[in-house]
N, CA, C and O atoms as a Tinker XYZ file with bonds, in Angstrom:
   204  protein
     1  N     64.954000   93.721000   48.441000    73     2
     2  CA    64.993000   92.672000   49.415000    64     1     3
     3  C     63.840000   91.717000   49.150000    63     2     4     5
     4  O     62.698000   92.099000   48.896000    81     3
     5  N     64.232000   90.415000   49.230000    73     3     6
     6  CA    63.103000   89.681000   49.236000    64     5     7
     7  C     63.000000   88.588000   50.579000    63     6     8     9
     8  O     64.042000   88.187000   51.097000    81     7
     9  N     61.745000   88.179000   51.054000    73     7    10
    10  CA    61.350000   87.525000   52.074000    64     9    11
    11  C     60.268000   86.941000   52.117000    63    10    12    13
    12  O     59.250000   87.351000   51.558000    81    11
    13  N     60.396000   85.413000   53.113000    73    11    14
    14  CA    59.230000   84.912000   53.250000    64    13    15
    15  C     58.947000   84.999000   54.622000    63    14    16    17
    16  O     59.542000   85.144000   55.690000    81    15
    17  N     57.488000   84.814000   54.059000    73    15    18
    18  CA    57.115000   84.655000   55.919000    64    17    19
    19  C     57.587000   83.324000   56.828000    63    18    20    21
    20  O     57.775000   82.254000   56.250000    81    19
    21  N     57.766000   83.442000   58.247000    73    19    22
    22  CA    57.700000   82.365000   59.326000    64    21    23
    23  C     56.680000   81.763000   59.173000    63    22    24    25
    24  O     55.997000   81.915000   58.160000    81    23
    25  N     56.368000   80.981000   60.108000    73    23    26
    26  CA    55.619000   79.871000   60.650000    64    25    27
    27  C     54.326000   81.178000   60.916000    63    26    28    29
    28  O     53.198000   80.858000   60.543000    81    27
    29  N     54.453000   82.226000   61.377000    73    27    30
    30  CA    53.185000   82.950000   61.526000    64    29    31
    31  C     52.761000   83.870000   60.681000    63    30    32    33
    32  O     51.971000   84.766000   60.977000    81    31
    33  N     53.321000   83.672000   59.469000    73    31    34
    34  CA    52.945000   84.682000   58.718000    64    33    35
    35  C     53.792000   86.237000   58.780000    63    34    36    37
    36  O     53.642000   87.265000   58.118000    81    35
    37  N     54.738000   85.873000   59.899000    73    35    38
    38  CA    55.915000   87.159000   59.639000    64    37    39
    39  C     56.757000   87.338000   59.147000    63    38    40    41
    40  O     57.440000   86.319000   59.056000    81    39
    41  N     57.387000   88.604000   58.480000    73    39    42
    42  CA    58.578000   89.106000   58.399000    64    41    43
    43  C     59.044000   90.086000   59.399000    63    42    44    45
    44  O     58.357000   90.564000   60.302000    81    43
    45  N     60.473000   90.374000   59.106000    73    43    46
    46  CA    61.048000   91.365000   60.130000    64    45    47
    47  C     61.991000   91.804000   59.234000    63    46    48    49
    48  O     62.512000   91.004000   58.457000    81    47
    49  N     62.457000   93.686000   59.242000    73    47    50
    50  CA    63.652000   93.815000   58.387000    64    49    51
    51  C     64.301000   95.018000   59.121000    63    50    52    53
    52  O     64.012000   95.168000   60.309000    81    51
    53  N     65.224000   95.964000   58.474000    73    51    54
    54  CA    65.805000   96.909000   58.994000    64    53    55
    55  C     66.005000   97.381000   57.606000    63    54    56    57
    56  O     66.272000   96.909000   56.501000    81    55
    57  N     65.652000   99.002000   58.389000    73    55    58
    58  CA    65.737000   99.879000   56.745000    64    57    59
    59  C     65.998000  101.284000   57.285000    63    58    60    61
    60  O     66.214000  101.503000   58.477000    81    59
    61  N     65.970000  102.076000   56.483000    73    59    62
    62  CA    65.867000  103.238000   56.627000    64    61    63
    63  C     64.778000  104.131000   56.518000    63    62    64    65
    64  O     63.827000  103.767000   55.826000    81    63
    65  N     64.730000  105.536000   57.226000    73    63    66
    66  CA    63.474000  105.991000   57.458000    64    65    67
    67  C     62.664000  106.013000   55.856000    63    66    68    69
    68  O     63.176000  105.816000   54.754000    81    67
    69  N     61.830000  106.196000   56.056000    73    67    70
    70  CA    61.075000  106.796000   54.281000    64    69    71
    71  C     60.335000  105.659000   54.405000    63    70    72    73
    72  O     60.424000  104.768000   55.248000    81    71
    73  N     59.646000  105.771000   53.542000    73    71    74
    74  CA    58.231000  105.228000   52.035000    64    73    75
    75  C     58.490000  103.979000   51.354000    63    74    76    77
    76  O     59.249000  103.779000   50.406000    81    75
    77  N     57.662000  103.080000   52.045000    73    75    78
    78  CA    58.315000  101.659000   51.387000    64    77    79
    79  C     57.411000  101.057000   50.736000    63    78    80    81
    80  O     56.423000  100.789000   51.420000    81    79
    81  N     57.359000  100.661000   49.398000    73    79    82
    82  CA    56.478000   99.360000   48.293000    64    81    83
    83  C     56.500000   98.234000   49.135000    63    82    84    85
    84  O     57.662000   98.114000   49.524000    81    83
    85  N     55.793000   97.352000   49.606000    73    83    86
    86  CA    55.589000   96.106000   50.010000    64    85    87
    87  C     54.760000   95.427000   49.173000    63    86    88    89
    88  O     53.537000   95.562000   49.120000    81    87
    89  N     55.544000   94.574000   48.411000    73    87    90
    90  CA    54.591000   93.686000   47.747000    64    89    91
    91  C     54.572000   92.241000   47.798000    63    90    92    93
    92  O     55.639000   91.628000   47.747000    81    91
    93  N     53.506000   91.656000   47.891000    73    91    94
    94  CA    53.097000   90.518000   48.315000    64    93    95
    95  C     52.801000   89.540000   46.871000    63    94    96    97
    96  O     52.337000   90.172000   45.922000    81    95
    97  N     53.012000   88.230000   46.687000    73    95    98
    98  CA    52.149000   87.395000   45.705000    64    97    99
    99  C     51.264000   86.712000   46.560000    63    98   100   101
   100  O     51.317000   86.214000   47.684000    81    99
   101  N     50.651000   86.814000   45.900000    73    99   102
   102  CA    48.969000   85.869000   46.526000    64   101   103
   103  C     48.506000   85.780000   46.022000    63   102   104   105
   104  O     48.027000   86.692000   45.349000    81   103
   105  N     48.124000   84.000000   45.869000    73   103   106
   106  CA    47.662000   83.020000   44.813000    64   105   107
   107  C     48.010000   83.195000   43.748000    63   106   108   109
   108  O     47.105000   82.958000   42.948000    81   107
   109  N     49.716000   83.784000   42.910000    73   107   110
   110  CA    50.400000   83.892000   42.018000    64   109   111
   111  C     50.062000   85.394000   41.518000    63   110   112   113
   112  O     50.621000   85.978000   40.589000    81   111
   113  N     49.266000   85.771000   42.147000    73   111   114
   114  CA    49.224000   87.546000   41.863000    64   113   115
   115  C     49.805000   88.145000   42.959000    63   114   116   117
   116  O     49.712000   87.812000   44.141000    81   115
   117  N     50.777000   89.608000   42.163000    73   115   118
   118  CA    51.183000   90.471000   42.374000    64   117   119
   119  C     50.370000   91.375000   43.039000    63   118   120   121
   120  O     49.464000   91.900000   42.392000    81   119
   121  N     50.557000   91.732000   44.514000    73   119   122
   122  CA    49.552000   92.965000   44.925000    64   121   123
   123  C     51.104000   93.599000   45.967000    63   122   124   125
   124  O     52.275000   93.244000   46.099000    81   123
   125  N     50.230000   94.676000   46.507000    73   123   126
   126  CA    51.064000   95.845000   46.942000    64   125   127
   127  C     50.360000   96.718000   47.836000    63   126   128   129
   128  O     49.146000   96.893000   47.938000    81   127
   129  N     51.572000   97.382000   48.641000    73   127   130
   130  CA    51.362000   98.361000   50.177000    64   129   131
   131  C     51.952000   99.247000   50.116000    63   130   132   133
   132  O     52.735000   99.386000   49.177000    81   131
   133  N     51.826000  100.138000   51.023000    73   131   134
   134  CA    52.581000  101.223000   50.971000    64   133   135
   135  C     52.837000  100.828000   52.874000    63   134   136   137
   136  O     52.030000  100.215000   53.574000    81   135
   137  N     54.108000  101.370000   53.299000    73   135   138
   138  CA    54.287000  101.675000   54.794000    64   137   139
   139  C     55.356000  102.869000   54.797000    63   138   140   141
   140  O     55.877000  103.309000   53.772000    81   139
   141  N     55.534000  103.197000   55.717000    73   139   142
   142  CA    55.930000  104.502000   56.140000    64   141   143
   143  C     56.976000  104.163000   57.253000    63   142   144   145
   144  O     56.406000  104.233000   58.342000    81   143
   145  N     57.927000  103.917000   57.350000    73   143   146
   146  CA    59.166000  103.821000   58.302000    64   145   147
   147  C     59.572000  105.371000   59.002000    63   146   148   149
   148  O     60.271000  106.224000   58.454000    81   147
   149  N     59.068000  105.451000   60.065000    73   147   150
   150  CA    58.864000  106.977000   60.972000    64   149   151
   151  C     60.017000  106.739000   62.099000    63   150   152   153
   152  O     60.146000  105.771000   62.849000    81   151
   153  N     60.939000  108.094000   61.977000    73   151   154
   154  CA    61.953000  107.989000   63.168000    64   153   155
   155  C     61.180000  108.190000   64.299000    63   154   156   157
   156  O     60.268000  109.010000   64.200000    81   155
   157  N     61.462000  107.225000   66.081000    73   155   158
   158  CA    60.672000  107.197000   67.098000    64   157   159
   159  C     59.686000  106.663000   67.315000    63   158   160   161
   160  O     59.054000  106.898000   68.345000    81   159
   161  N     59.227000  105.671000   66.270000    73   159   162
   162  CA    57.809000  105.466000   66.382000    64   161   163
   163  C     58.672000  103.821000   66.116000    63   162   164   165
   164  O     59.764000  103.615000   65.585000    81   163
   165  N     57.498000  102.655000   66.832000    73   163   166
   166  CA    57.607000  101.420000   66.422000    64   165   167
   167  C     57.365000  100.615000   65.918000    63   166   168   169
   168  O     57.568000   99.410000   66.073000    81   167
   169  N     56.669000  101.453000   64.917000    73   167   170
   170  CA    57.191000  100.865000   63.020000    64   169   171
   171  C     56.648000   99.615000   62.701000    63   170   172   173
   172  O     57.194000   98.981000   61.798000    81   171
   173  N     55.423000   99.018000   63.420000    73   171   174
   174  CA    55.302000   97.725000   63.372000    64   173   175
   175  C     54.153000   97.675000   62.051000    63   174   176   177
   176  O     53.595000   98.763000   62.193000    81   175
   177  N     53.841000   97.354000   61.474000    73   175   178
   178  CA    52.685000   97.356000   59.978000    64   177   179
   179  C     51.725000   95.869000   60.574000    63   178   180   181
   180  O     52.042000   95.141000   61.515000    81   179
   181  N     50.748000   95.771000   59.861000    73   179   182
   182  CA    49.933000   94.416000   59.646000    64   181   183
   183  C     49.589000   94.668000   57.996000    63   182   184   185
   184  O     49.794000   95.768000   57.483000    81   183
   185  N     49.199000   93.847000   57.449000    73   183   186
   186  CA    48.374000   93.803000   56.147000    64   185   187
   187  C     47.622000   92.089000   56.129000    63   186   188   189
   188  O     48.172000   90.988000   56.121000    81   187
   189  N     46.406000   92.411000   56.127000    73   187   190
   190  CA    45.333000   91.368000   56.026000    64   189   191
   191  C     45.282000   91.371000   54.412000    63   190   192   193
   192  O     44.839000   92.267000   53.693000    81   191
   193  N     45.872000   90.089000   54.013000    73   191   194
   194  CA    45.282000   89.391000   53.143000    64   193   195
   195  C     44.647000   88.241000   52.380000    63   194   196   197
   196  O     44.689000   87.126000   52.900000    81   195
   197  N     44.052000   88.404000   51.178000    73   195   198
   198  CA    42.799000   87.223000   50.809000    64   197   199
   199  C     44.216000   85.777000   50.941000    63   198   200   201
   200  O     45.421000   85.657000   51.161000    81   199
   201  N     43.168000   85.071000   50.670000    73   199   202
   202  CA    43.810000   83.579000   50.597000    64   201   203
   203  C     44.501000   82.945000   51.716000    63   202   204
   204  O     44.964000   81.811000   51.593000    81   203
């Protein structure tokens, strides 16, 4: 899946439970996350990044 952010810097998606790569370009570099999609829980992430 690919996505950009809104006007605030968000995304929103729907997935399934498990272990997800999130990767970001910033300032034409490739960087990366890990999140965790947990049944019951509300799943919301942040990631602060440069630029």
């Amino acid at each position: 899946m690919e996505a950009e952010t809104d006007e605030n810097g968000e995304i929103a998606f729907r997935g399934f439970y498990g272990r997800y790569r999130v990767e970001f370009k910033v300032d034409g570099e490739l960087r990366s996350r890990e999140a965790h999609l947990k049944r019951g829980e509300r799943n919301v992430w942040s990631f602060n990044l440069p630029g």
